[in-house]
gemmi code that builds the backbone of each chain (N, CA, C; Angstrom):
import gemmi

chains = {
    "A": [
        ("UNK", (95.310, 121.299, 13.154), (96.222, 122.102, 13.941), (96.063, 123.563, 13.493)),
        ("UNK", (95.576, 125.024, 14.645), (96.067, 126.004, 14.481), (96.992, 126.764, 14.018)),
        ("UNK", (96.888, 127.573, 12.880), (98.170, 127.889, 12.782), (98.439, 129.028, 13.846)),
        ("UNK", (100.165, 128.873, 14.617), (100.739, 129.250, 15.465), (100.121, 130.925, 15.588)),
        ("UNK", (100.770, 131.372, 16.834), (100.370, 132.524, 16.960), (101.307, 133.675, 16.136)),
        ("UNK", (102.258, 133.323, 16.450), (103.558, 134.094, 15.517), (103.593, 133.482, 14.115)),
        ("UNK", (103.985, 134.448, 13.461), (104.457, 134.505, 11.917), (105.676, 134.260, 11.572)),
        ("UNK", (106.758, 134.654, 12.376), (107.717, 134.606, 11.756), (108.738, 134.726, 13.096)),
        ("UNK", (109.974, 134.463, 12.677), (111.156, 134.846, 13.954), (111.012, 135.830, 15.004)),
        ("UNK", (110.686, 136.876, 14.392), (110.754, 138.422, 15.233), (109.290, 138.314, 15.927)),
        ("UNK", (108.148, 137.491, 15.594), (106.936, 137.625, 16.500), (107.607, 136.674, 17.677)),
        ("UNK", (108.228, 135.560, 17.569), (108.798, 134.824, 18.108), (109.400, 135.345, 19.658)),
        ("UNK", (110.299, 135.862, 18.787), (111.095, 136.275, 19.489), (110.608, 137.621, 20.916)),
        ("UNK", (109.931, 138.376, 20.102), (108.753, 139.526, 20.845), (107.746, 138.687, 21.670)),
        ("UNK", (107.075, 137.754, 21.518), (106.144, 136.688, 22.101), (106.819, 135.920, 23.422)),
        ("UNK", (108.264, 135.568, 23.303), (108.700, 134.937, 24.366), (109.761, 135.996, 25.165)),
        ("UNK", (109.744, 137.345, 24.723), (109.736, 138.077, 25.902), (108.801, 138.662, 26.387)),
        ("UNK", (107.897, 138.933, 25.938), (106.643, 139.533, 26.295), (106.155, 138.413, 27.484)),
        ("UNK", (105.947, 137.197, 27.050), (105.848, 135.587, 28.280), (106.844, 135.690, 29.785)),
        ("UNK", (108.333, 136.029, 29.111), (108.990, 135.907, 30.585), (109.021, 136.925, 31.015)),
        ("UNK", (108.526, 138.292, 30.688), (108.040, 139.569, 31.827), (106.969, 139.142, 32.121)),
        ("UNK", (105.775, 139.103, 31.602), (104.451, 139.089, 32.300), (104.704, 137.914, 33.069)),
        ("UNK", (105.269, 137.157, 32.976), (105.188, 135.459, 33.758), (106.407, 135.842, 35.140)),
        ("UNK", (107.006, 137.030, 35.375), (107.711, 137.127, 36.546), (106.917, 136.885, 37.719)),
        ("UNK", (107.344, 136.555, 38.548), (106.241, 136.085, 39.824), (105.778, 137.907, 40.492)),
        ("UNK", (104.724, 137.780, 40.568), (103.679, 138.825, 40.909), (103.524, 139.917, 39.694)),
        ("UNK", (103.840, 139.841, 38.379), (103.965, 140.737, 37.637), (101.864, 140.728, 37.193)),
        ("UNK", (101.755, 139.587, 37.296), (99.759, 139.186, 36.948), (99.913, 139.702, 37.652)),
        ("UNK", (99.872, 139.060, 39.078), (99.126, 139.590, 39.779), (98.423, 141.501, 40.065)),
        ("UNK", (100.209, 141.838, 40.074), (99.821, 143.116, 40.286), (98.876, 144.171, 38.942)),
        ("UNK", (99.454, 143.655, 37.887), (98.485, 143.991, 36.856), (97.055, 144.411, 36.942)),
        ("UNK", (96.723, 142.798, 37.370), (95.631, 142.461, 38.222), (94.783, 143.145, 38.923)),
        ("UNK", (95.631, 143.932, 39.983), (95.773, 144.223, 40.851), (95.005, 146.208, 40.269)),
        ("UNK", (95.938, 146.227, 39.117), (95.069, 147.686, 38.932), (94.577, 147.751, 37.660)),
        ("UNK", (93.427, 146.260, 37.574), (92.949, 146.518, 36.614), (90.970, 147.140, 36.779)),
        ("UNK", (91.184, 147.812, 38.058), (90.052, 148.467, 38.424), (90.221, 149.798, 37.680)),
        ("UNK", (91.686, 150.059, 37.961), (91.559, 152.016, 38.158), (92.532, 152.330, 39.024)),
        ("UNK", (92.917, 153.556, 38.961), (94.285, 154.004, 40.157), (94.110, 153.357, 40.832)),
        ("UNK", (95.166, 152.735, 42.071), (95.097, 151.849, 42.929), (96.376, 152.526, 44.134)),
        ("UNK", (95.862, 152.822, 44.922), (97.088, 152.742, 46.407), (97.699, 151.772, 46.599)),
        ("UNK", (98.922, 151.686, 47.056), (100.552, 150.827, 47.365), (99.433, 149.832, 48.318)),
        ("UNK", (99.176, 149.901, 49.118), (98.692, 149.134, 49.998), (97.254, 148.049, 49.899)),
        ("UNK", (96.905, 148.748, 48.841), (95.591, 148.012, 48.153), (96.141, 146.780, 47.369)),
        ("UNK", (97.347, 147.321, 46.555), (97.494, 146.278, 45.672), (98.247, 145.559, 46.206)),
        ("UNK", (98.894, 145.838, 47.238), (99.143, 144.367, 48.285), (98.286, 143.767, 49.184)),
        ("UNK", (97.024, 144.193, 49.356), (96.171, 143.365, 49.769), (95.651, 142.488, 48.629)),
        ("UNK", (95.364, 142.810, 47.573), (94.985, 142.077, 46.818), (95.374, 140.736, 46.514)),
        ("UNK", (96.671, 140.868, 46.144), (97.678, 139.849, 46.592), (98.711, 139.157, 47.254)),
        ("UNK", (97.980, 138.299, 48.146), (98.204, 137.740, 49.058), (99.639, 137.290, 48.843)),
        ("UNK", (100.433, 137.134, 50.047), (101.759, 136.730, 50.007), (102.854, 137.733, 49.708)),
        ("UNK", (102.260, 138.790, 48.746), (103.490, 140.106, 48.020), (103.660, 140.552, 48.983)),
        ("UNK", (105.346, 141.180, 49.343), (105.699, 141.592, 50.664), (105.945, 143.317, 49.777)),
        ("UNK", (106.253, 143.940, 50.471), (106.285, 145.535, 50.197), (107.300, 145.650, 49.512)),
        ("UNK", (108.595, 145.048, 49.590), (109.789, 145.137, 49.100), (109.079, 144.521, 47.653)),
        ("UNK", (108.507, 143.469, 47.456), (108.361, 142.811, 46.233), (108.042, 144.013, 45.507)),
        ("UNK", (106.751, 144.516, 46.182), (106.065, 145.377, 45.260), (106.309, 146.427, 44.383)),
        ("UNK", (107.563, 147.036, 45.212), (108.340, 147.797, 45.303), (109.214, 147.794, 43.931)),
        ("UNK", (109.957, 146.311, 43.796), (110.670, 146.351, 42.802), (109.947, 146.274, 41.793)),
        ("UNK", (108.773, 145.314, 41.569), (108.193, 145.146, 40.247), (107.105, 146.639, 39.798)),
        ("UNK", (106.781, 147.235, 40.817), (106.214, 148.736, 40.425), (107.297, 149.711, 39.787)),
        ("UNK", (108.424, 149.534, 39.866), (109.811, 150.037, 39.360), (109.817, 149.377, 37.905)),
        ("UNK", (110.197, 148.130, 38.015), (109.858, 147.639, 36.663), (108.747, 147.794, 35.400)),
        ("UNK", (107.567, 147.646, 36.054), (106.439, 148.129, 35.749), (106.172, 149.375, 34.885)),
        ("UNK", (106.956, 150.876, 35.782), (106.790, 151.478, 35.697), (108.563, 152.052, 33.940)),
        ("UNK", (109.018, 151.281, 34.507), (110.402, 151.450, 33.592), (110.077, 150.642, 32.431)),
        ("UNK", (108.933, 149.384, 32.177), (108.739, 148.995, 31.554), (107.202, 150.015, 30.338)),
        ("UNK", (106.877, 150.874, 30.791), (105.771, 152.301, 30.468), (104.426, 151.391, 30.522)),
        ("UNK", (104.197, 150.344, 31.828), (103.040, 149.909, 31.617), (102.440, 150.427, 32.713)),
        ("UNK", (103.030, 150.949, 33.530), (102.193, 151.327, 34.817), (103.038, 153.235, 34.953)),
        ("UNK", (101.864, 154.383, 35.744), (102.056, 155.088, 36.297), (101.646, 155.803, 37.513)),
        ("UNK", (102.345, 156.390, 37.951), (102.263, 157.259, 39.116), (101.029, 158.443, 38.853)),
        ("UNK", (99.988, 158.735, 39.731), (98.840, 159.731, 39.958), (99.344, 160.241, 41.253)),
        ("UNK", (100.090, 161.314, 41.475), (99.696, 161.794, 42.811), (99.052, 163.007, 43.031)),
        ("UNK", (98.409, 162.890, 44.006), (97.398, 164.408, 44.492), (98.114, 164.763, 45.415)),
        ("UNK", (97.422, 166.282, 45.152), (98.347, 167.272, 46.182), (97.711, 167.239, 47.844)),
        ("UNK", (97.415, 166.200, 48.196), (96.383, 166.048, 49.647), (97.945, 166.442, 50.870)),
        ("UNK", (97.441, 166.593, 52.020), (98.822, 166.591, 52.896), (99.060, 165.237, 53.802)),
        ("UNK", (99.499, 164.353, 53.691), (100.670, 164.216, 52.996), (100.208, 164.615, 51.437)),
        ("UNK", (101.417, 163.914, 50.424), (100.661, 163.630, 49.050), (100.120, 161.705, 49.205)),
        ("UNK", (98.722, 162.396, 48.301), (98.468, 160.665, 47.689), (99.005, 160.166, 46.746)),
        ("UNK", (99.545, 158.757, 46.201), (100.159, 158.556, 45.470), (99.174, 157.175, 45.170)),
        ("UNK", (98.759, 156.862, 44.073), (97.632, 155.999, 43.339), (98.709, 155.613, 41.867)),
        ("UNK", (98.777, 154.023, 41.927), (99.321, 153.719, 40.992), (98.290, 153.015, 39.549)),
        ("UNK", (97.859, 153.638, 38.265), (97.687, 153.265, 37.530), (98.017, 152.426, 36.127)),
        ("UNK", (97.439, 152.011, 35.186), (97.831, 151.614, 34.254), (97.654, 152.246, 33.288)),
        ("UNK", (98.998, 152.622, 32.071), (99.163, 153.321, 31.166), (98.332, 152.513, 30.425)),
        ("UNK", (97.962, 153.512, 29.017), (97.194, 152.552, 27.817), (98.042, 151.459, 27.348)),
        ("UNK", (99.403, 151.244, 27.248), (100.361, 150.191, 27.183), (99.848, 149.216, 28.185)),
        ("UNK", (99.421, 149.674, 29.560), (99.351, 148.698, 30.359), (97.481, 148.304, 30.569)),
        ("UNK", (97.186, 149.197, 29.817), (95.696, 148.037, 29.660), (95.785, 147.637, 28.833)),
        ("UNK", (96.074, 147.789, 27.524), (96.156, 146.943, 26.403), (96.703, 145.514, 26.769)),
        ("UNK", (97.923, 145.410, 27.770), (98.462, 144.369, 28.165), (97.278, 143.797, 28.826)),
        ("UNK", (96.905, 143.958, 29.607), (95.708, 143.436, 30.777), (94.876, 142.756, 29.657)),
        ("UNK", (94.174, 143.439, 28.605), (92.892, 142.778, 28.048), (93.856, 141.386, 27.354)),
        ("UNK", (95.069, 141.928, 26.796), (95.970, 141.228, 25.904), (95.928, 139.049, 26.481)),
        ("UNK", (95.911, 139.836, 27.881), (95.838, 138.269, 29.073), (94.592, 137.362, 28.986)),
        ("UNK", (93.108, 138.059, 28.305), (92.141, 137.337, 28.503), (92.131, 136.431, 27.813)),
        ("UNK", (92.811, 135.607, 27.163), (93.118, 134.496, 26.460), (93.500, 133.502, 27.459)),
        ("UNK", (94.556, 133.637, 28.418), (95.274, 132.814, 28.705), (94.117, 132.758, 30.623)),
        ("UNK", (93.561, 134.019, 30.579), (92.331, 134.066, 31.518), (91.117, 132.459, 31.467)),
        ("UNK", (91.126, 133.041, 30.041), (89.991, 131.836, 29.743), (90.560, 130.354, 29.885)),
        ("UNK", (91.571, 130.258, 29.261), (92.235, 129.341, 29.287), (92.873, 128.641, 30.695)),
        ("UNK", (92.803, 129.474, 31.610), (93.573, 128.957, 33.065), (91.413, 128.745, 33.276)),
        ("UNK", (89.967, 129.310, 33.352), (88.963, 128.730, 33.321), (88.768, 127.209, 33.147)),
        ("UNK", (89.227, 127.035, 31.692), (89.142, 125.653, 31.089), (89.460, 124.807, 31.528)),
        ("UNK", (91.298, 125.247, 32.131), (92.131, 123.993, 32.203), (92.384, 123.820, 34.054)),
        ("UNK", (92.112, 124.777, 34.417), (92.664, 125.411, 36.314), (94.108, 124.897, 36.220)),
        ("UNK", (94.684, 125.397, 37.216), (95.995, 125.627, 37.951), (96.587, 124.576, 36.904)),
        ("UNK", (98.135, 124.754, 36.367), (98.921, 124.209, 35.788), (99.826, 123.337, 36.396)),
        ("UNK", (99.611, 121.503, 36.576), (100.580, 121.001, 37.322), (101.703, 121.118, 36.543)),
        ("UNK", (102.772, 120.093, 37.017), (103.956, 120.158, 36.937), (104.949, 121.283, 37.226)),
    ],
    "B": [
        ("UNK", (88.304, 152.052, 30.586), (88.468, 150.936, 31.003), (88.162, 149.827, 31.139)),
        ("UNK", (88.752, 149.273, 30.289), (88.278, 147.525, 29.982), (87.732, 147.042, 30.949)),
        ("UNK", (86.875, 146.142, 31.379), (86.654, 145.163, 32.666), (87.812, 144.354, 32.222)),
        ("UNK", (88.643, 143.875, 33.825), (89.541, 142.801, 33.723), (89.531, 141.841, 33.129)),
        ("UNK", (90.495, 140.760, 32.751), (90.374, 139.362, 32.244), (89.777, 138.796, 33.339)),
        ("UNK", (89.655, 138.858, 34.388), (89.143, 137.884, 35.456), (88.208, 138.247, 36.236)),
        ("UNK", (87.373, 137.248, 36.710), (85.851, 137.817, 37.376), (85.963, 137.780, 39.016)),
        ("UNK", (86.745, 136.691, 39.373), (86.757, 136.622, 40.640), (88.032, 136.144, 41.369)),
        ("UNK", (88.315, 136.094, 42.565), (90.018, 135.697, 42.764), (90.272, 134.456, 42.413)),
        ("UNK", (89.549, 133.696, 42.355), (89.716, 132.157, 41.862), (90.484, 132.105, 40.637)),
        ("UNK", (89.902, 133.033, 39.847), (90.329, 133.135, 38.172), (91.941, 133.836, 38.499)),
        ("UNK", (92.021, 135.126, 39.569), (93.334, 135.903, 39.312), (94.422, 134.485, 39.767)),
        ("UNK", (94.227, 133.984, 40.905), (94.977, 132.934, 41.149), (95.258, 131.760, 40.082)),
        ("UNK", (94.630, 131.402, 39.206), (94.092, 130.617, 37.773), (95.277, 131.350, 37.133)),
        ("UNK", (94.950, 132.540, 36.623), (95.842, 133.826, 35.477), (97.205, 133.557, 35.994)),
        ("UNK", (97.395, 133.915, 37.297), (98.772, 134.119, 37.605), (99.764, 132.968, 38.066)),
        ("UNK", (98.956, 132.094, 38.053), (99.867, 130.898, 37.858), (100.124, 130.010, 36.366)),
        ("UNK", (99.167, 130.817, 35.732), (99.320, 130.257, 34.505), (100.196, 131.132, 33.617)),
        ("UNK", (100.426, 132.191, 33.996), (101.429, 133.446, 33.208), (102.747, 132.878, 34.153)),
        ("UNK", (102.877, 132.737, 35.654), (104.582, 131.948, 35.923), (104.982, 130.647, 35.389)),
        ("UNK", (103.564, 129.784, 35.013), (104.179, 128.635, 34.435), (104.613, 128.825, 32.701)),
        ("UNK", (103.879, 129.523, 32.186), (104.208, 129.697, 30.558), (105.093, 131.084, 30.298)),
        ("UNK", (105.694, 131.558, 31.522), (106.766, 132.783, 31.747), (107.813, 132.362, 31.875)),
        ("UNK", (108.220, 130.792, 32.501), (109.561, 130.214, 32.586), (110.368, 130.341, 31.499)),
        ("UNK", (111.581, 130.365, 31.698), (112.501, 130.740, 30.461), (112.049, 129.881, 29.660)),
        ("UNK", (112.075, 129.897, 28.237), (111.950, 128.857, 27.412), (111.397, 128.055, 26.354)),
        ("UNK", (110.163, 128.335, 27.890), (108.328, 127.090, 27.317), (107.860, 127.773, 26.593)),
        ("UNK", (107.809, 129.603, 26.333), (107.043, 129.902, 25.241), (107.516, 129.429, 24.312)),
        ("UNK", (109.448, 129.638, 23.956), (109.867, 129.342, 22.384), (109.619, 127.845, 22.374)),
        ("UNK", (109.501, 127.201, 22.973), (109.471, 125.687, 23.266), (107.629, 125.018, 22.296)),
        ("UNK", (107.039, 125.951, 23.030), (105.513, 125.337, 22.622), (105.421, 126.362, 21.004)),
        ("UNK", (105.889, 127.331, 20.506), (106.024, 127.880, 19.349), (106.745, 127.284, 18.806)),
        ("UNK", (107.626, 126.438, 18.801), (108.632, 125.337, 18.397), (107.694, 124.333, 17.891)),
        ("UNK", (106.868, 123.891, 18.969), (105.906, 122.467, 18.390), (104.377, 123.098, 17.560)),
        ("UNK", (104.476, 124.141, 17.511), (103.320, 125.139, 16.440), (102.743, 124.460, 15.313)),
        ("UNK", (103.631, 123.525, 14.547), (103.504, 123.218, 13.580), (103.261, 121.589, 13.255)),
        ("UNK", (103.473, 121.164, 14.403), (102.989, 119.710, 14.342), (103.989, 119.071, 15.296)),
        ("UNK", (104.233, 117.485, 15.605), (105.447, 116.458, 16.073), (106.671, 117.371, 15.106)),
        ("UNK", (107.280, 117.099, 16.675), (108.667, 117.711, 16.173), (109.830, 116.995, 16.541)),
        ("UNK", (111.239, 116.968, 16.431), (111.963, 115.960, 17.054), (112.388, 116.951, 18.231)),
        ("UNK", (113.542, 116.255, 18.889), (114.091, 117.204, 19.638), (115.077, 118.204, 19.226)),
        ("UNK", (115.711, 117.495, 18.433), (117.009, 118.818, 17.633), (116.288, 119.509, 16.943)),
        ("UNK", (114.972, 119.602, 16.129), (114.640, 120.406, 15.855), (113.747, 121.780, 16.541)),
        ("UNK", (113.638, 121.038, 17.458), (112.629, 122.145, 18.494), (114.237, 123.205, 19.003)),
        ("UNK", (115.182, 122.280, 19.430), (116.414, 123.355, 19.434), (116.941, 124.195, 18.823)),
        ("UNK", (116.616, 123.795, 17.429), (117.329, 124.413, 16.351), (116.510, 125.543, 16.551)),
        ("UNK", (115.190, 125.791, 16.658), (114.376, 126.962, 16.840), (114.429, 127.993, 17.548)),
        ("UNK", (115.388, 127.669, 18.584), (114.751, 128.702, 19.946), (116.448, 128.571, 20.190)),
        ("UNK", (117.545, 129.473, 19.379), (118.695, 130.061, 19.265), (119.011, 130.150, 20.841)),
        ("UNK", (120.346, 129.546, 21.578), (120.702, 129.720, 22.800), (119.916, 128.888, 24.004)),
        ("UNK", (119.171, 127.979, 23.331), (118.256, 126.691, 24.413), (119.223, 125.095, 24.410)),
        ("UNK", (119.779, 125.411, 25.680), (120.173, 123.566, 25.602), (119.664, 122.471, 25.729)),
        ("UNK", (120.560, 121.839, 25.427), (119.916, 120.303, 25.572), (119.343, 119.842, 26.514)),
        ("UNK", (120.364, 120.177, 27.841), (119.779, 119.856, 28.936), (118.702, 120.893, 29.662)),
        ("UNK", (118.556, 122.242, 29.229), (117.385, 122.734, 29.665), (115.943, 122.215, 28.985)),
        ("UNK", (116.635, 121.989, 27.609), (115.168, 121.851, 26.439), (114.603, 119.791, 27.159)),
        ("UNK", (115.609, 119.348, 27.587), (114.948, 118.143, 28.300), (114.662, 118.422, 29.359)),
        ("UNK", (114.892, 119.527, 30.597), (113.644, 119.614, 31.645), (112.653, 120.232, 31.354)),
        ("UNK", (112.906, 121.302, 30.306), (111.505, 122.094, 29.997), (110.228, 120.956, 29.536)),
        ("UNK", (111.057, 119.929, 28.259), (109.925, 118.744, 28.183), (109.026, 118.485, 29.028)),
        ("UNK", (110.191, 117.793, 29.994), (109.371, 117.194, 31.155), (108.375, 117.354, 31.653)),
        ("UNK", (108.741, 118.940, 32.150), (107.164, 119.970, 32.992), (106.364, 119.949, 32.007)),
        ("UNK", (106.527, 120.266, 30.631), (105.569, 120.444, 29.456), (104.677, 118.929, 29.559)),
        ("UNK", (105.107, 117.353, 29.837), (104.794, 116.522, 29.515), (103.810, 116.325, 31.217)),
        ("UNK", (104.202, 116.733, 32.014), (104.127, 116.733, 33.508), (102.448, 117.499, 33.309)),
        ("UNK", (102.573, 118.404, 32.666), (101.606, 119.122, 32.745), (100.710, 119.452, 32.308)),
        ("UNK", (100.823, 117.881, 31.063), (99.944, 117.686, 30.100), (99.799, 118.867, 28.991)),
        ("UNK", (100.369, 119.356, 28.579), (100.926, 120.167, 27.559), (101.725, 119.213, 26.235)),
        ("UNK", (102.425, 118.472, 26.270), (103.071, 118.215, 25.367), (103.453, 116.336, 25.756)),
        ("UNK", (103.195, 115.550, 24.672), (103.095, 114.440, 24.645), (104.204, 113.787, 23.697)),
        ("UNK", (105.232, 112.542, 24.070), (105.779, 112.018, 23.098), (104.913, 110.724, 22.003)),
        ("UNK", (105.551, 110.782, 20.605), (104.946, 110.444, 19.850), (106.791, 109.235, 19.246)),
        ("UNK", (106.178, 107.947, 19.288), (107.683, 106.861, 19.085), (107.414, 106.404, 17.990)),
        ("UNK", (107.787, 106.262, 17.298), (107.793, 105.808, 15.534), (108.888, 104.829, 15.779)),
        ("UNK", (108.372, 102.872, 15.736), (109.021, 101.672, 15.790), (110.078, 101.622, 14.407)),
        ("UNK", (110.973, 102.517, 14.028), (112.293, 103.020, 13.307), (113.041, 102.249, 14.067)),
        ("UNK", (114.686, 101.346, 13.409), (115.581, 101.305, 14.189), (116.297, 102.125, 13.843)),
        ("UNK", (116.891, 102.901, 14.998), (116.768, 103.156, 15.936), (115.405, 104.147, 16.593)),
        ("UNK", (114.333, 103.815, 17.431), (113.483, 104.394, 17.048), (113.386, 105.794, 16.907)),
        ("UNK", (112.160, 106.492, 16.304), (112.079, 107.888, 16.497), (111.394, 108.660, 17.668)),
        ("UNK", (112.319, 109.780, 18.183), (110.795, 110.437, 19.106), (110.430, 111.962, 18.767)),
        ("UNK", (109.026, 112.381, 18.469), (109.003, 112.886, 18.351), (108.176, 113.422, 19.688)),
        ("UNK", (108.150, 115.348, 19.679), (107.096, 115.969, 20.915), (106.002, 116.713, 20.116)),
        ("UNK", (105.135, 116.350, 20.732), (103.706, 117.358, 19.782), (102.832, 117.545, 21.014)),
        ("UNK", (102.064, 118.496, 20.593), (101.201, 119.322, 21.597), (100.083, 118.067, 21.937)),
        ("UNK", (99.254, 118.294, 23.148), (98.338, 117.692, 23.251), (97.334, 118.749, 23.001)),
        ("UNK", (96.243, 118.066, 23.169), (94.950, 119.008, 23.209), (95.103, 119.856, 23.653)),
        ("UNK", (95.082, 119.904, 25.339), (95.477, 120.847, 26.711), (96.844, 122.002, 25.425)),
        ("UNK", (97.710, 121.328, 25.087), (98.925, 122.326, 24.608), (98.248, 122.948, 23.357)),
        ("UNK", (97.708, 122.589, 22.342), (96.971, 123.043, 21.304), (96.459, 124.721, 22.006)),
        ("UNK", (95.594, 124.441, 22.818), (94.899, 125.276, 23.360), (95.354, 126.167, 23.959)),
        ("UNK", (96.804, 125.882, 24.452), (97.432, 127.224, 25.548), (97.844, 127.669, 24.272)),
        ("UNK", (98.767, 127.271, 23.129), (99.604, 127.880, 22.178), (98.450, 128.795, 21.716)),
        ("UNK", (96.590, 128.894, 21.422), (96.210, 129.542, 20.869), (95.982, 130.805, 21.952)),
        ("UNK", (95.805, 130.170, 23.206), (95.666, 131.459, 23.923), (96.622, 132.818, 24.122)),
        ("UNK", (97.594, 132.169, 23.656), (98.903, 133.136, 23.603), (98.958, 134.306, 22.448)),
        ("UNK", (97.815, 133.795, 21.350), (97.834, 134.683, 20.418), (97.559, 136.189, 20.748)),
        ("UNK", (96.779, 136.392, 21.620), (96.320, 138.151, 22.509), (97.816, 138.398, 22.423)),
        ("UNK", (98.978, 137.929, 23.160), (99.942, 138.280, 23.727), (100.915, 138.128, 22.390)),
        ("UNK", (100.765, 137.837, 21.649), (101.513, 137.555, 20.052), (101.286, 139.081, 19.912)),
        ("UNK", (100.006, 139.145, 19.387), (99.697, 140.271, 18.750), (99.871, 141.809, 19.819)),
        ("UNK", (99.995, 141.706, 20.934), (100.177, 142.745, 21.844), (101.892, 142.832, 21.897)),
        ("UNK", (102.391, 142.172, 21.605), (104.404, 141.903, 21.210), (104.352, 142.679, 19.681)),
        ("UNK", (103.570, 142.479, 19.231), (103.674, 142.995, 17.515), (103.084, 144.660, 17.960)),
        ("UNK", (102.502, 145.103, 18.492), (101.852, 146.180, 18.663), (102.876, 147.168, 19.570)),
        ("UNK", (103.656, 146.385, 20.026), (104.483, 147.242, 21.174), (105.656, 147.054, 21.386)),
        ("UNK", (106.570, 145.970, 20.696), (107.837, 145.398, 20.444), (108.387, 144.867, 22.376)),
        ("UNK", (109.510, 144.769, 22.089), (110.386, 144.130, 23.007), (109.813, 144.891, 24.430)),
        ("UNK", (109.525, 144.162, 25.480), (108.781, 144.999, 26.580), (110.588, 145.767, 27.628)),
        ("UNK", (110.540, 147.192, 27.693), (111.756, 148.101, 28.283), (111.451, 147.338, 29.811)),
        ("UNK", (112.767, 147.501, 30.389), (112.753, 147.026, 32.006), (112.921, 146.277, 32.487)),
    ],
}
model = gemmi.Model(1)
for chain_id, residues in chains.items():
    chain = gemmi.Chain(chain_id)
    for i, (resn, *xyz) in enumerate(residues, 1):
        res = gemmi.Residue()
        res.name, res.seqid = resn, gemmi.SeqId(i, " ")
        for name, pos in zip(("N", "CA", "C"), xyz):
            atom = gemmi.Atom()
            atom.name, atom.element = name, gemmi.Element(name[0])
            atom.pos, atom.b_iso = gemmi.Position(*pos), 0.0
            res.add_atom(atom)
        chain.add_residue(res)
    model.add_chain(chain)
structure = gemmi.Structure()
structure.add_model(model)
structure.setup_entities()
């Protein structure tokens, strides 16, 4: 047996909130979503299928209140507005390739 | 910029159902609970401060549903049960370590 990923209470505790933000429904995805590079509102709802605008809406708020994602806008007329990921929020992104590989290994999680 | 955790949509769909299933309230402190080997059930509670009984027996379930976590009966009267990881669970608990160590690097996620 591995020893666990956490050390002690407080990794614990940091580990299973860190799980139920990233695990909010579309919070991957959108991640996901700008783990190219700035990304337009409308891109990263194509990307993922099913996210309605309102969704996006709130969790880019979150996202953004959470310092993993920011706002790029250019001065074009209208303005452009391109949503990126802070270094908080790539660090998070690479942080996922574990559980990347691991959804490889095992595919889609019943139950 | 990192290349993503994922190569193709197959995988983002893979990622993001595997971050809502191990994002549910719970299953992280739940599978960091069984970290250490067969566990009983009061003790997996005793771990994860503010988890009930009756949530910590549906969380089982899906865990057992989903081949994650297996009971182990020791012929004791009255017998014993214990929950321990399966293989499949071995393996998610290590993948979680990226996200351990990205909780230690950045504390409680704001938002």
């Amino acid at each position: 047996m591995h020893s666990p990923p956490t050390r002690n209470d407080e990794d614990r505790v940091r580990l299973s909130a860190v799980l139920e933000f990233v695990g909010r429904r579309w919070i991957g995805a959108i991640l996901l979503g700008l783990g190219h590079g700035p990304t337009r509102f409308g891109e990263i709802q194509r990307q993922a299928p099913g996210l309605s605008a309102r969704m996006l809406t709130v969790r880019l708020r979150e996202l953004e209140a959470a310092g993993l994602v920011e706002r790029a806008v250019e001065p074009t007329m209208p303005v452009t507005v391109r949503y990126r990921l802070t270094q908080q929020g790539e660090d998070l992104l690479r942080s996922l390739q574990g559980l990347a590989d691991y959804g490889r290994r095992w595919g889609l999680p019943a139950g």
